[in-house]
C-alpha positions in Angstrom: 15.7 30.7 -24.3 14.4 33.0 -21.4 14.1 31.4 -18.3 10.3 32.3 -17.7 8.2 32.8 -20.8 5.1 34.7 -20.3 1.6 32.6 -21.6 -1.1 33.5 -21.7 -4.4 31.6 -21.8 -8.4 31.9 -22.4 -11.1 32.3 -19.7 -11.8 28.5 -18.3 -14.1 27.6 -16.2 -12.9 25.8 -12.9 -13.6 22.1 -12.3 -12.9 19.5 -9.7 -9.6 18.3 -9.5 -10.8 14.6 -9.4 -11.9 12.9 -13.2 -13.6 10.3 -13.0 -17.6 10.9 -12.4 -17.8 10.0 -9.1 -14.9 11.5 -7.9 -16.5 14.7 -9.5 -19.4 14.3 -7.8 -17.5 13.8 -4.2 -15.3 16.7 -4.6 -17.6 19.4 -6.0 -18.5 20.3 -2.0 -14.9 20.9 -1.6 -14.6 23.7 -4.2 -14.4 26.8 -1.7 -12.3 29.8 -1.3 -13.4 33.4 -0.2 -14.1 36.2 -2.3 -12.2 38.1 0.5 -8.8 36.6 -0.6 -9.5 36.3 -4.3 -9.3 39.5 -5.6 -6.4 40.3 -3.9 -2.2 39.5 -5.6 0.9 39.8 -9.0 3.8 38.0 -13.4 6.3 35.1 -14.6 3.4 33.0 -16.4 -0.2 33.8 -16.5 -3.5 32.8 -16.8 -7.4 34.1 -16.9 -9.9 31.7 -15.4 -13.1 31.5 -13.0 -12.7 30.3 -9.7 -15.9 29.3 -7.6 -16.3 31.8 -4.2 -17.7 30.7 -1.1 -17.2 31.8 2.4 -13.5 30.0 3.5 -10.6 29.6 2.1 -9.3 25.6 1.6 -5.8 24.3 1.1 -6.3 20.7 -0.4 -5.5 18.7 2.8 -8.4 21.4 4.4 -11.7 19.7 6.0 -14.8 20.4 4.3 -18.2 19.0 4.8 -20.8 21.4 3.9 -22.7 20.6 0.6 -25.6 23.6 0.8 -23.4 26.8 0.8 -24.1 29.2 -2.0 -21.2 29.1 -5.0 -20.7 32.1 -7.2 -18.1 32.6 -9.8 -15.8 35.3 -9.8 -13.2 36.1 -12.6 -9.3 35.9 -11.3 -6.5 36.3 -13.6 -3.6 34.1 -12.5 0.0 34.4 -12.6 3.2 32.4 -12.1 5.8 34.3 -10.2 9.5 33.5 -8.4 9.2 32.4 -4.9 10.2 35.5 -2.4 10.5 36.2 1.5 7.0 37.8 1.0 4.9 34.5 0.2 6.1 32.7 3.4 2.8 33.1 5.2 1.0 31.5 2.4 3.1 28.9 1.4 3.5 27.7 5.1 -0.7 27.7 4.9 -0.6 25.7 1.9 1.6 23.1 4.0 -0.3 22.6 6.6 -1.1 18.7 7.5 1.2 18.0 4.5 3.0 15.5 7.0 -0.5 14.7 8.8 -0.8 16.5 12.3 3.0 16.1 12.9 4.9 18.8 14.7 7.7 19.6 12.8 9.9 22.7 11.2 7.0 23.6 8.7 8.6 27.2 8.8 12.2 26.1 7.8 10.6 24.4 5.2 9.0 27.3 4.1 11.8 28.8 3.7 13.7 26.4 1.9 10.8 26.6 -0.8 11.0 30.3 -0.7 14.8 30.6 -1.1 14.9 28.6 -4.3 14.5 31.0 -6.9 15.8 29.1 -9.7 13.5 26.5 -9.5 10.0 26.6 -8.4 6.9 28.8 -8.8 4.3 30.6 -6.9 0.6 31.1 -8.3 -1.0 34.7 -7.7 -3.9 36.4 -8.5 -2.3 38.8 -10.5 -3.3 43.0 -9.2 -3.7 40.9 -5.7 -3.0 43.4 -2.6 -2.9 41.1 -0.3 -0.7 39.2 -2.0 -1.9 35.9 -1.7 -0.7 32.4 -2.8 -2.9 30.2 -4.3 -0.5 27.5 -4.9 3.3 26.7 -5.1 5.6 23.8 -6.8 9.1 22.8 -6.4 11.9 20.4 -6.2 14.2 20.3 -3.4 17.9 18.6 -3.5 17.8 16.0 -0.7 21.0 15.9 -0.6 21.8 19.7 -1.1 19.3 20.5 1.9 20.8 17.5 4.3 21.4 19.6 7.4 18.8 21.5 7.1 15.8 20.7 10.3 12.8 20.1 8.6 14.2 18.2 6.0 16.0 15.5 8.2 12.6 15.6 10.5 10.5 15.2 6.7 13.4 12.2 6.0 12.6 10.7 9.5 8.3 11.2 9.4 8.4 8.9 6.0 10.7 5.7 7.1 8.3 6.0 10.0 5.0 5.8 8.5 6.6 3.0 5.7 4.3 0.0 6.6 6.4 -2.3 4.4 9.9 -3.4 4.9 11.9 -3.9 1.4 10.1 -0.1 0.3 11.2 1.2 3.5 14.8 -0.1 2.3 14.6 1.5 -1.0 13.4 4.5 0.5 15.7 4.9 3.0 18.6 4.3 0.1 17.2 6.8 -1.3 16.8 9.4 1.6 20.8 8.4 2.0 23.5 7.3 -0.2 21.1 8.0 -3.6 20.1 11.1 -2.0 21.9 13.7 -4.2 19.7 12.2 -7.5 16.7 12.3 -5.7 14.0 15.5 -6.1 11.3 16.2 -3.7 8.5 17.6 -5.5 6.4 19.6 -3.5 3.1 20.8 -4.7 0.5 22.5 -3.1 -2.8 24.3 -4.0 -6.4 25.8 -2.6 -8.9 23.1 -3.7 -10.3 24.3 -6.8 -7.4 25.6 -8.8 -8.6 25.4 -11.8 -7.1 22.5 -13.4 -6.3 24.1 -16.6 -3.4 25.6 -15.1 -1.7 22.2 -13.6 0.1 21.3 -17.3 2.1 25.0 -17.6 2.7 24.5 -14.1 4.6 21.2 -14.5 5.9 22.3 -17.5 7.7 25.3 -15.4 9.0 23.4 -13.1 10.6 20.8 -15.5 11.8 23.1 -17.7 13.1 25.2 -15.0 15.2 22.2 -13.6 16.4 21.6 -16.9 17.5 25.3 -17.2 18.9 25.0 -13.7 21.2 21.8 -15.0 22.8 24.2 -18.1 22.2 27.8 -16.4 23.2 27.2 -12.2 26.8 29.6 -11.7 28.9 26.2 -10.4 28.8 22.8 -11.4 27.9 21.9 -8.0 24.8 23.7 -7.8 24.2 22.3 -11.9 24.4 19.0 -10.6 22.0 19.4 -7.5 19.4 19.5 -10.0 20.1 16.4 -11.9 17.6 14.1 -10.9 17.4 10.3 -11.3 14.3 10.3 -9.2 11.4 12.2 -7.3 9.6 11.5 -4.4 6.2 12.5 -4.1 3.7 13.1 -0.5 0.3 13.4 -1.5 -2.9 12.2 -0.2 -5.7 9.8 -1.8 -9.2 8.8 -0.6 -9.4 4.9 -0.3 -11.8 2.5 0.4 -11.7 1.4 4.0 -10.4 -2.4 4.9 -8.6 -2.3 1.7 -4.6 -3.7 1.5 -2.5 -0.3 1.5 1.0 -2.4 1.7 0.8 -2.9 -2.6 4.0 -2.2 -4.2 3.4 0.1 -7.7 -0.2 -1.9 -7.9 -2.8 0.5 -9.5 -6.2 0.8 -7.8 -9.2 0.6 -9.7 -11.1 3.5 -10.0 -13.8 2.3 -7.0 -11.2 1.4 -4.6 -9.5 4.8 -4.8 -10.0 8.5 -5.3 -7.4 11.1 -5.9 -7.7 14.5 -4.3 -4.8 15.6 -6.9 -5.6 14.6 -10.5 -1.8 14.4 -11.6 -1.4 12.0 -8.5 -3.1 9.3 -10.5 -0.2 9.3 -13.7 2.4 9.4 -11.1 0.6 7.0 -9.1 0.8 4.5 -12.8 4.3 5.9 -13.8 5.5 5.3 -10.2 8.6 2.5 -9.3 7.2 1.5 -6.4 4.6 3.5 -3.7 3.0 3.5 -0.2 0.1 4.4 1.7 -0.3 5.2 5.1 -3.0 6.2 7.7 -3.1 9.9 8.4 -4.5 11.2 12.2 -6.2 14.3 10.7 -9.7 13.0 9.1 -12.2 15.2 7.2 -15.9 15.5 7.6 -16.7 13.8 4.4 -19.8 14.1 2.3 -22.3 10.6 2.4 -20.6 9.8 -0.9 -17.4 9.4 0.5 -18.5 7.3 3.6 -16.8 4.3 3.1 -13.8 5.9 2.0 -10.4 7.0 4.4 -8.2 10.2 3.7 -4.9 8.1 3.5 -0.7 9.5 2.8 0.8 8.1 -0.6 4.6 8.4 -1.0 5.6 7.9 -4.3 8.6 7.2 -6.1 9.0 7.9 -9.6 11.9 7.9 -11.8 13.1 11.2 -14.2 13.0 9.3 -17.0 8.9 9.0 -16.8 8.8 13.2 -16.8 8.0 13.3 -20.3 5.5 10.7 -20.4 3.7 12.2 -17.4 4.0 15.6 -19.0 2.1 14.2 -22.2 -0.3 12.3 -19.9 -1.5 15.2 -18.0 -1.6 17.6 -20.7 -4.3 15.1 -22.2 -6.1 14.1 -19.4 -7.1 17.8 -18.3 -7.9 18.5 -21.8 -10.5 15.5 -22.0 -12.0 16.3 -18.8 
């Protein structure tokens, strides 16, 4: 079975990354990214689709309030490549405010992303000179990456911002002595991927880990990449003045909006989750008024992967 099978898929138009109507309708003033940086990048997996142009490019956690600027549609034929030295730049811009405004080794973290090869992708514009990255995914070994600076600063930002005592034991079990079954998946995108690429993407980096378990020179290194659990840092919208201490609760649709769509299965599939105020707050359109850009931490176990595979495949093809 080669490691990275080459597919390719049909022109798609782009969409928001949010499903349900209103959500939609919220998040369509977020679709932005410059025709500067678009037709500029490189193959693993790839993909042909439309992505909407508009002055400024926008990592996800980006602040965006204009709703009059002029879209335009321009063709970009995407790719899924290994991580490399040469994408540090723009996967330390897709991290920024993934821990909120907090000052911490965001370039060692980088770098951790970039220097697992065996698991983990980069998305490209493929013939892009400039190289850009457009959005990245991986899972990092808690426990393999220990001593490393930003994650024992990541391990320390999440017991802090834990509003509720027994999940801030469970996640500081897992942080610790469950640590070397636990995966950080990291995932990061410009805002209007289009969503038609988020299923291969998952699929990559499950199969990958899988491959990883069988493939990885030492047993050691095999076993770094079984998983008995992921964690999850995202960000929601939420309606303001509403209880953020539930334990693996689904919100209705009205009471919550996710800026991720794959965030809602994990949000259902979850064991147990939190949310927490975040310092950085963006302008928001009048629809999304009453709502507050809030942190989720989830926790979800290995075993839910194939459901949430099945899940997402069907939810971007219905939308």
């Amino acid at each position: 079975m080669p490691r990275k099978p080459t597919k390719r898929r049909q022109l798609l138009g782009t969409r928001p990354l949010t499903f349900s109507s209103f959500a939609r309708a919220s998040c369509m003033v977020r679709n932005q990214i410059s025709k500067s940086k678009l037709m500029k990048s490189h193959p693993k997996h790839e993909g042909n689709d439309f992505i909407r142009n508009s002055p400024e490019p926008q990592s996800e956690s980006s602040d965006s309030s204009s709703s009059d600027e002029e879209f335009e549609e321009v063709q970009a034929d995407f790719a899924f490549f290994d991580p490399k030295p040469d994408d540090f730049h723009g996967v330390k811009t897709l991290l920024q405010n993934y821990l909120d405004d907090t000052q911490w080794d965001i370039s060692g973290f980088s770098d951790l992303i970039l220097g697992q090869t065996t698991v983990g992708s980069v998305v490209k514009v493929e013939g892009d000179e400039d190289n850009g990255v457009f959005s990245f995914i991986t899972a990092l070994n808690l426990a393999r990456y220990k001593d490393s600076r930003s994650i024992m600063e990541l391990k320390e930002y999440l017991l802090k911002v834990c509003p509720d005592k027994d999940i801030k034991n469970d996640l500081k079990q897992l942080l610790e002595e469950q640590a070397s079954s636990v995966g950080l998946i990291v995932s990061q995108r410009i805002v209007n991927l289009p969503p038609q690429l988020l299923p291969p993407l998952y699929d990559a980096l499950f199969d990958e880990i899988s491959w990883a378990i069988e493939d990885e020179p030492t047993k050691e290194l095999q076993d770094s990449f079984r998983f008995k659990l992921h964690i999850l840092v995202s960000k929601i919208y939420k309606l303001k003045n509403t209880n953020h201490k539930k334990k693996a609760t689904p919100e209705t649709e009205e009471s919550i909006i996710y800026v991720k769509a794959e965030d809602e299965i994990f949000h259902k599939l979850c064991l147990w989750s939190f949310c927490f105020p975040l310092q950085v707050q963006p302008q928001t359109t009048n629809e999304l008024k009453g709502y507050q850009l809030m942190g989720i931490v989830m926790a979800v176990e290995a075993s839910k992967v194939p459901t949430f595979r099945d899940e997402l495949k069907s939810l971007i093809s219905e939308s």
